[in-house]
C-alpha positions, 0 to 999 in steps of 0.5 A: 500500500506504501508503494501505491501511495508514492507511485503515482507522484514519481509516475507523474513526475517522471512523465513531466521530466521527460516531456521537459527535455523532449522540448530542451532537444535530449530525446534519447533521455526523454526516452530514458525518463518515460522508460524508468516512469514507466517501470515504476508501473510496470514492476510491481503490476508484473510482480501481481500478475505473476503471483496471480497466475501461480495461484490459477487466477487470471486478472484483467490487469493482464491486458494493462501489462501487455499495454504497458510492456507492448509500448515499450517494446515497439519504441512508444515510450510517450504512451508507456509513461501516459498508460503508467500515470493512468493506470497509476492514477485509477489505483489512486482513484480507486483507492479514493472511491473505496475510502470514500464508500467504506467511511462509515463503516471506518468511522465506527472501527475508528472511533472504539475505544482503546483504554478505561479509567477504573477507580481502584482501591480509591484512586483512578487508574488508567488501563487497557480497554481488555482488563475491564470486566464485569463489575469495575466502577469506571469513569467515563470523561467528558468527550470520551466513547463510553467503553463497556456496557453499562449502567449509569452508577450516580447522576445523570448522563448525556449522551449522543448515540449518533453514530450508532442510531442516526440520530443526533439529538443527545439523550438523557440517562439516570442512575440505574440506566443501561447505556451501551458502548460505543457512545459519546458522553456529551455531557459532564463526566460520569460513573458507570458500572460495567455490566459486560467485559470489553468483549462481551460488550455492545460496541466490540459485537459492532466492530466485528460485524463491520470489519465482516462487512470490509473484507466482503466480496459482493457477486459483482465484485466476483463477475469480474474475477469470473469472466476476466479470462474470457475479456482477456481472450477477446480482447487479445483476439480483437488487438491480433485481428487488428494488427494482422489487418492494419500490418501497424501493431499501435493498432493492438497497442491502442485496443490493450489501452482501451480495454480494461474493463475499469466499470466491473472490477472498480465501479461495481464494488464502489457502488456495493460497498458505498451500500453498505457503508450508508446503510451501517450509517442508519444503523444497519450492519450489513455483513457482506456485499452478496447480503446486500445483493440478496437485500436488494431483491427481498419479495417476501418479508417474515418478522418475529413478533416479540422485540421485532414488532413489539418493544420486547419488554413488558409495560404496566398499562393499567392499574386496578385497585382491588381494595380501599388502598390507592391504587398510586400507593398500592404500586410504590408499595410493590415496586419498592419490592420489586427492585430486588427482584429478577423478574421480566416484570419487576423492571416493568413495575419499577419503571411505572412507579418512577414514571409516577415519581413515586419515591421508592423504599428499600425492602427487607426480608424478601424471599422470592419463589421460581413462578409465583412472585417475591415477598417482604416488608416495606415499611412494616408492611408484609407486601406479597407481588406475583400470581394471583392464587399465590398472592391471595393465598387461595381465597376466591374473588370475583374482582380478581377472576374478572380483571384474569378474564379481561387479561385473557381475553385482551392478550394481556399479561397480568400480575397482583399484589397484597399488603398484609394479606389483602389484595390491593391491586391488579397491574396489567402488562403487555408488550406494546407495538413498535412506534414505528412498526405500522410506517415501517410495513408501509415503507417496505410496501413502497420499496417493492416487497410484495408479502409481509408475514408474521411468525410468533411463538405468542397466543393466537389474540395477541397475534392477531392484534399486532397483525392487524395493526401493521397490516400484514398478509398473514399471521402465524400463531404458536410456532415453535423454531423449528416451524419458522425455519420450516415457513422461511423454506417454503417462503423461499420457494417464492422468492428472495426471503427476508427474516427478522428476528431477535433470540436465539429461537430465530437463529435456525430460521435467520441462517435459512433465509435469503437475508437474516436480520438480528435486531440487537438493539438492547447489546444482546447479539446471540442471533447475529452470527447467524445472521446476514445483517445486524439492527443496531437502533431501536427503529424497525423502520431503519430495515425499510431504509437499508432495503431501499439503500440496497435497491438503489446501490445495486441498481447504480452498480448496474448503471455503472457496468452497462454504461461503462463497458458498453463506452469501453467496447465502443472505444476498443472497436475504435481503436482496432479501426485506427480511429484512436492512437494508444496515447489518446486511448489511455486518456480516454480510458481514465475518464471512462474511469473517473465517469463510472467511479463517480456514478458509483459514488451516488450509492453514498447519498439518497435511497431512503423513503422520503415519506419514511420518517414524516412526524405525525401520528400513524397506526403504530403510534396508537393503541393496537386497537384503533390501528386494527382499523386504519391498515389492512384487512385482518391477516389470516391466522394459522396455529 
């Protein structure tokens, strides 16, 4: 890399110095000068071409030695030196384009962080980013990339988490707040208890995929590699028909000068890769160029329910009192409980009474049971929370089989709570709809995909409301992993299949599809490695963005090849007609080039829905049930 950073300058210069003394009368050292130019070209591209051969692969750089070596043999030292400085100066173009298509991709390898301020035995100490681990107390500086996951240990921190969401308005995190690696703290400095090694962290998990997605190789990166020897033969044949016609061999120099086919093995990888380097900056990690090929095709779109559509995370979204209590201090009774407890709902209860700025006790001799709830005093209170058979003690109640049969009947999840032996309240939990789920579906619609499915292990009512709400063609209920890889096989039958999903009980079905996408928004990444492509933002919408990146790209990348090769094939006929010297070939063919290269660079900018993301109220934003009736017919049911 070294030597093709300097090449082009001592090309240049060199081709300068011999036109200098051509003019001043020393031909013979004009000569010698373009000769020596020539090779500093020449040398390395033989020392490539021979490598390549040993391994059985054959390049179209061939036909850009033979051009080279053939000038020289024949006395055209001027053309040599010209033919050096392009072939020279579209490595440096090339080399331009490729930074340029993978800079969010390198900003986000760039920008990790490379060591941690750990308080230790009282003292802050200044250590390697791999000795952080679980449970160290760190410091995270004003300006500094947060380095670990994390949770925010005293006070407030703000944060910018633009560079792996998009967006740039700083956002606010608490004491007890989960921050992940890799963002910004934009505010004063702040403590923050890992939660995670610097392997095992969010920002790690990132850096991997990207440098997956910077060593791929798109198909169309590969058409090249495929069809080099068959170019190569034609355009041997075209330059030998030429001469042999003409008698002139500048003819099948002229046809070698012209012939490289710049717009497949430079402008197709620009475009794919620029792909991939915009949809890393809507916060999706696209792993390889044949994903994002795959990406750009997607007919049918299947979506696991729970973290997918939905947050992931239960919500308390009502509160029934079921005695004199108040309701509001029936909850800070049990959610001060509840901040001991592991539980899935426990941090929904927590959440709802800070939400209530309710303050919060600590309890004392609690004692949790697997399946039935947590108990304890909180301020001389006995306070049971859980199961309500566990929680009233067996006792009959008519309130509390009321509010489990509404709970039933509304897809709800439901959990109790006792003060001194007494019900007191009934708290009712579901996992609410993506906001942006609904929009999301309609921008997929928009950008071609034909089909939308959605696969969940859930109850058949709740399905079918979240179905509603986004409009989907259909829904299948209650299916286990095995019947998802099962429906993404049939579905691949159909045509280009994209799979989303979040857990480890997707990962069968993520590998099978076209295009697997993990959502891993909360740093749990136990999908991604079988998956194609990685969401990073908590806005499902993003996938719709990426997928109308990979349309645009690929579409660019063919724009580039056909305009490209067919300017390239035109020029060559010209040539071996005599219509195009050698020197005037090589600078047509570097602004075939240049025109390619920046037609490709367009995949860098635009591609996304300029509806997406209008504010303003849509379906997903509401509750499921007025959705259901602003989308699409009911989507069928399957069990």
């Amino acid at each position: 890399m070294r030597l093709r950073s300097i090449q082009l300058p001592v090309v240049a210069l060199g081709l300068a110095t011999g036109i200098a003394l051509r003019l001043t009368g020393f031909t013979a050292a004009a000569d010698a000068t373009w000769g020596v130019a020539t090779a500093v070209s020449l040398v390395p591209l033989t020392v490539g071409v021979v490598r390549d051969l040993v391994h059985s692969k054959f390049g179209v750089d061939v036909i850009a030695l033979l051009a080279m070596a053939g000038a020289l043999a024949i006395g055209e030292f001027l053309a040599a030196a010209v033919i050096a400085l392009m072939m020279s100066g579209g490595q440096a173009l090339e080399d331009y384009a490729a930074g340029r298509a993978r800079s969010e991709l390198s900003r986000l390898v760039s920008r990790a962080p490379r060591q941690v301020n750990r308080y230790e035995q009282g003292e802050l100490v200044s250590r390697p980013l791999a000795e952080a681990v679980t449970g160290d107390r760190l410091l995270v500086k004003s300006g500094e990339v947060v380095p670990v996951d994390g949770v925010v240990h005293a006070g407030t921190a703000v944060l910018d988490e633009s560079a792996l969401t998009g967006e740039a308005r700083p956002v606010e995190r608490r004491a007890g707040d989960r921050v992940r690696s890799g963002v910004l703290n934009a505010g004063p400095a702040f403590d923050l208890q890992a939660v995670a090694d610097a392997e095992g962290s969010t920002y790690a998990s990132i850096v991997r995929l990207v440098r997956e997605a910077q060593a791929s190789r798109a198909p169309m990166i590969r058409l090249a590699d495929r069809y080099s020897l068959v170019f190569l033969v034609l355009t041997l044949v075209l330059a030998g028909v030429a001469w042999v016609l003409s008698g002139r061999p500048e003819r099948a120099l002229a046809v070698l000068v012209v012939a490289t086919p710049c717009p497949l093995i430079l402008a197709a990888p620009v475009a794919i890769v620029a792909g991939i380097s915009r949809a890393a900056a809507r916060g999706v990690v696209v792993k390889t160029g044949g994903t994002l090929e795959a990406l750009s095709r997607v007919k049918i779109a299947l979506f696991d329910k729970t973290g997918t559509l939905t947050l992931g995370s239960p919500v308390v979204h009502e509160l029934r009192a079921l005695a004199m209590l108040p309701a509001a201090d029936a909850l800070r009774l049990a959610a001060s409980l509840d901040q001991v407890s592991g539980h899935v709902f426990a941090g929904a209860v927590v959440a709802a009474a800070r939400e209530r700025r309710l303050p919060l006790a600590f309890p004392t001799r609690t004692s949790e049971t697997a399946g039935a709830g947590i108990s304890g005093e909180v301020e001389g209170h006995v306070v049971r929370i859980g199961r309500a058979s566990w929680v009233a003690g067996g006792a009959a109640s008519s309130r509390i089989d009321g509010v489990k049969a509404e709970a039933a009947a509304r897809g709800d999840s439901n959990v109790f709570v006792s003060v001194d032996g007494e019900p007191v309240l009934a708290l009712l939990l579901a996992d609410p709809l993506r906001p942006d789920a609904a929009e999301a579906i309609s921008a997929f619609r928009r950008a071609g995909v034909e089909r939308i499915e959605v696969l969940t292990g859930d109850r058949e009512a709740v399905a079918h409301r979240v179905a509603a709400a986004i409009g989907a063609d259909r829904v299948v209920a209650e299916c286990t992993p095995e019947e998802k890889l099962e429906h993404v096989r049939l579905a691949r039958r159909r045509g280009v299949t994209l799979m989303v999903g979040d857990g480890v009980n997707d990962a069968p079905a993520l590998a099978a599809a076209d295009v697997g996408v993990a959502v891993a928004v909360r740093g749990e990444t136990s999908s991604s490695d079988a998956a194609g492509a990685v969401l990073l933002v908590d806005k499902v919408q993003r996938l719709a963005e990426a997928l109308q990146i990979a349309r645009r790209a690929r579409v660019i990348a063919v724009q580039s090849i056909v305009a490209g090769m067919t300017l390239s094939g035109v020029a060559m006929v010209a040539a071996a007609l005599g219509y195009i010297p050698p020197l005037g070939g090589a600078l047509l063919q570097e602004g075939i080039d240049v025109l390619v290269i920046l037609n490709a660079l367009r995949a860098l900018t635009g591609g996304t829905d300029p509806e997406g993301g209008k504010s303003g109220e849509h379906p997903g934003s509401q509750p499921l049930e007025r959705a259901a009736h602003r989308g699409r017919p009911a989507a069928s049911i399957e069990p």
